[in-house]
N, C-alpha and C positions, 0 to 999 in steps of 0.2 A: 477404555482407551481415552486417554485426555490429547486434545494436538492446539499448537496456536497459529495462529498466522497472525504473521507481523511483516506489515505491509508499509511501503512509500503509499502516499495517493495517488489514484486514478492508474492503479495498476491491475485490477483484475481480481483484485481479494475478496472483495462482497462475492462474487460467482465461485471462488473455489471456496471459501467457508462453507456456504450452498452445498456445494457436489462434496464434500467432504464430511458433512454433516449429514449427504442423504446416502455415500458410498456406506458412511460404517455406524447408522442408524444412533447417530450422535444428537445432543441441545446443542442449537446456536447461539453462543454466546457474542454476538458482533458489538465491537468496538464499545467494550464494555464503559468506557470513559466519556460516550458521549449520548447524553439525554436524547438528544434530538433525532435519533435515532429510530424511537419510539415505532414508527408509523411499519420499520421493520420486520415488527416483532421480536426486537434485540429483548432480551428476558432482564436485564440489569442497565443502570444508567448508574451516571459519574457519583452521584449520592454514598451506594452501595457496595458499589464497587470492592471497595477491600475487602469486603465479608467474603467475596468472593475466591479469593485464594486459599482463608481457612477453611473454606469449604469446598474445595476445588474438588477431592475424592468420592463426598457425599452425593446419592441422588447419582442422574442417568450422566452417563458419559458425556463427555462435551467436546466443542470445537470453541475456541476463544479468539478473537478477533481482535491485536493489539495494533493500534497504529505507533510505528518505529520511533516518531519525534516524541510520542507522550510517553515514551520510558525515562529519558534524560534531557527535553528541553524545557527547562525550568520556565521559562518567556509562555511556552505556548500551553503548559497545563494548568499552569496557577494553583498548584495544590491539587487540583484533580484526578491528578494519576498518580502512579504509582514512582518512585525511584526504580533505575532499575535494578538493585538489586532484594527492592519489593516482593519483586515477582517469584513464585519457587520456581525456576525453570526446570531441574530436577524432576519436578511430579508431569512435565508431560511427554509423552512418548514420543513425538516428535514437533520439531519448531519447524514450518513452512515461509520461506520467506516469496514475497510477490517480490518483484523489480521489473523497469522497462528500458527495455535495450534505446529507445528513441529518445531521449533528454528535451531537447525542445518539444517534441508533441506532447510529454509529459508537463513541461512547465504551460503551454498553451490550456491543455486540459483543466490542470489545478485553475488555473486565473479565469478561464470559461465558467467553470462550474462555481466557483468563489464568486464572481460578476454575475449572473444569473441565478446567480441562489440555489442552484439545480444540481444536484451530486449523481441523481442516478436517470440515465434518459434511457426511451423507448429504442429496443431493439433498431427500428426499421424510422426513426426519425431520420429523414435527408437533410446533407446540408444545408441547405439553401433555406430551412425552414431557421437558420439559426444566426441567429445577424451577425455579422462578419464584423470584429473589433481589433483594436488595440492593445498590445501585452503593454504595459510600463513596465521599465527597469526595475522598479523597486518590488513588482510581481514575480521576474526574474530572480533577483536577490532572494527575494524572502523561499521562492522555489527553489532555488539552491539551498539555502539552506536547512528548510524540511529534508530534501535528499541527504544532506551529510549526517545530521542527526540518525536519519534511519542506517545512513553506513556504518556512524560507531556503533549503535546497538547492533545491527547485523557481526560487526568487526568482532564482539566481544564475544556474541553466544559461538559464535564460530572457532573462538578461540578458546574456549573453556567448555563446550559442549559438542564438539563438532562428527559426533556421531548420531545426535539427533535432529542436526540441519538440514535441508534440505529447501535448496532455490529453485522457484518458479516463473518466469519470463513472460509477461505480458502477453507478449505477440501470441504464444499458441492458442490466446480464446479469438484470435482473429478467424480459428478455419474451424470447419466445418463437426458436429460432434463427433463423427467417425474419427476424425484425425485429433480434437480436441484430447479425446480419453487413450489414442494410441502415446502421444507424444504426453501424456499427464503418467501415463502407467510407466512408460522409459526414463522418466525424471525421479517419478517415486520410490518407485520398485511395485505398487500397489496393482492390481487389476481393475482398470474403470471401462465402464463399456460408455457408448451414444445417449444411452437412457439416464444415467445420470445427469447430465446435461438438459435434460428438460425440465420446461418451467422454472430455470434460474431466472433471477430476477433482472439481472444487468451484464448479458449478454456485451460481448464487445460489439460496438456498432457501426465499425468503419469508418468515423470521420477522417477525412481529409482535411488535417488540420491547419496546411497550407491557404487553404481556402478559408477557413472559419476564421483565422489571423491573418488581419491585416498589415502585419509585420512581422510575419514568419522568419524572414532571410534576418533580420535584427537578432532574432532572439540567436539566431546559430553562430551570426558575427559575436554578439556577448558571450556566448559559450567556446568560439575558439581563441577570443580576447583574454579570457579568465584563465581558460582549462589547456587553452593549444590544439582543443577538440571537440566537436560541437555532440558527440555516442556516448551516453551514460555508459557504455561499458568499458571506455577508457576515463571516464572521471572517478575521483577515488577522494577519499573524506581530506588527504593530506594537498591533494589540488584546490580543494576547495577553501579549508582552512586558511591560508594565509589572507584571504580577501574579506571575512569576515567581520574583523575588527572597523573597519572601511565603512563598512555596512550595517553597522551598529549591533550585531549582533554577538554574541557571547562563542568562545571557542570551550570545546568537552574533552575534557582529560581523559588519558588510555585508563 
C-alpha cells in the first residue's frame, strides 16, 4: 500500500502520517521536500527527492507526506519540488488530504511557529509559557496564500482522481484517542483503534490562539474584509484569487 497526505500547515498531518504509517505497518516518508526535517527521521530530503517517485513501488510500503503549496508554488519551492504533474498520483491507493475548519487559528499558528522557529511543540506546553505577539498583514497574506495554493492542488486531484481522496479536518486530533480513531475510521472507511494514537509525536495541543495573538479579532476583520467570512470552510481558492495580484503574489491556472 502506498498513501500520501498532502497537507496546508499546522493542520495535523505530521500525527496522521504517524497513525497511518503505524495502522498499516508502512515507511514514513514526511515532507519529502524538506531537509530540515532531518531530526524526524523523514528517510529523504529536497536533494533526492525525485528518485523517489521512480522508486515509489520498490522496498516496503510507504506513507509520503506532501506539503499542498510545493506541488505548484513556484515562489515557495525554487526548484525543489516536484511540478504537480511530477507526482505519479496513479501509484497511490489513496491521497489524504489535512485541512482546518478555523482559518485565523490557522494563520496565527503558521506566523507562531514561522516567528519562533518551532513547528512541532510539546503535547502539554500551556499557553502562557508562550509570548503572546503580533500577526502582520503581510503573515496573513503570505497565509492566505499557502491556503489557496493547497486548494488548487486539493481542486485538481479531486477532480481527476476523486475516488482516491479522501479529507481530514484538524479539529478531530483535538479529542481524546477513543474519539480520535472512531471519527478517523468514519472519515476513512479504515478501522483505527486508541493505540495507534500513542506516542505520535505532535499531538494537538489546545492552544487558545486568541490569547497567544495579540491581534486575534484583526486577523478575522482581514478575513471577512477579503473573503466576507472569517471559516476556512467558506473560503475557496476563487475568494482568494482575485486579491493576490495586490499582494504580490502569482495567481495558478485550472
Amino acid at each position: 500500500m502506498h498513501l500520501a497526505v498532502v497537507s496546508l500547515a499546522r493542520t495535523g498531518s505530521t500525527v496522521l502520517a504517524q497513525v497511518l504509517a503505524k495502522k498499516f505497518d508502512l515507511k514514513l516518508l514526511g515532507e519529502i521536500y524538506n531537509s530540515n526535517f532531518a531530526d524526524l527521521s523523514y528517510q529523504l530530503g529536497a536533494v533526492n527527492a525525485h528518485t523517489h517517485w521512480s522508486n515509489l513501488h520498490q522496498g516496503k510500503h510507504s506513507v509520503t507526506k506532501i506539503m499542498g503549496h510545493n506541488l505548484i508554488n513556484e515562489q515557495q519551492r525554487r526548484g525543489r519540488g516536484p511540478a504537480f504533474q511530477d507526482v505519479p498520483w496513479g501509484q497511490f491507493d489513496r491521497i489524504v488530504f489535512t485541512t482546518r475548519q478555523n482559518f485565523p487559528d490557522c494563520v496565527a499558528s503558521v506566523a507562531i511557529a514561522n516567528i519562533r522557529k518551532k513547528w512541532h511543540h510539546q503535547t502539554d506546553t500551556p499557553d502562557q509559557l508562550i509570548e503572546c505577539m503580533s500577526i502582520s498583514e503581510s503573515y496573513y497574506q503570505w497565509a492566505s496564500y499557502e491556503y489557496y495554493a493547497f486548494l488548487k492542488a486539493r481542486q485538481k486531484l479531486m477532480t481527476t482522481l476523486p475516488e482516491k481522496c479522501i479529507s481530514v479536518p484538524y479539529e478531530i486530533f483535538s479529542y481524546d484517542s477513543c474519539h480520535k480513531s472512531w471519527y478517523l475510521s468514519k472519515l476513512t472507511g479504515w478501522e483505527f483503534a486508541p493505540d495507534h494514537f500513542e506516542n505520535t509525536r505532535n499531538r494537538s495541543h489546545g492552544f487558545v490562539y486568541p490569547l497567544l495573538c495579540a491581534n486575534y479579532q484583526q486577523i478575522i476583520d482581514w478575513c471577512q474584509r477579503d473573503y466576507g467570512t472569517w471559516c476556512a470552510t467558506s473560503i475557496s481558492a476563487d475568494l482568494i484569487e482575485p486579491h493576490l495580484q495586490n499582494w504580490g503574489f502569482q495567481t495558478i491556472p485550472d
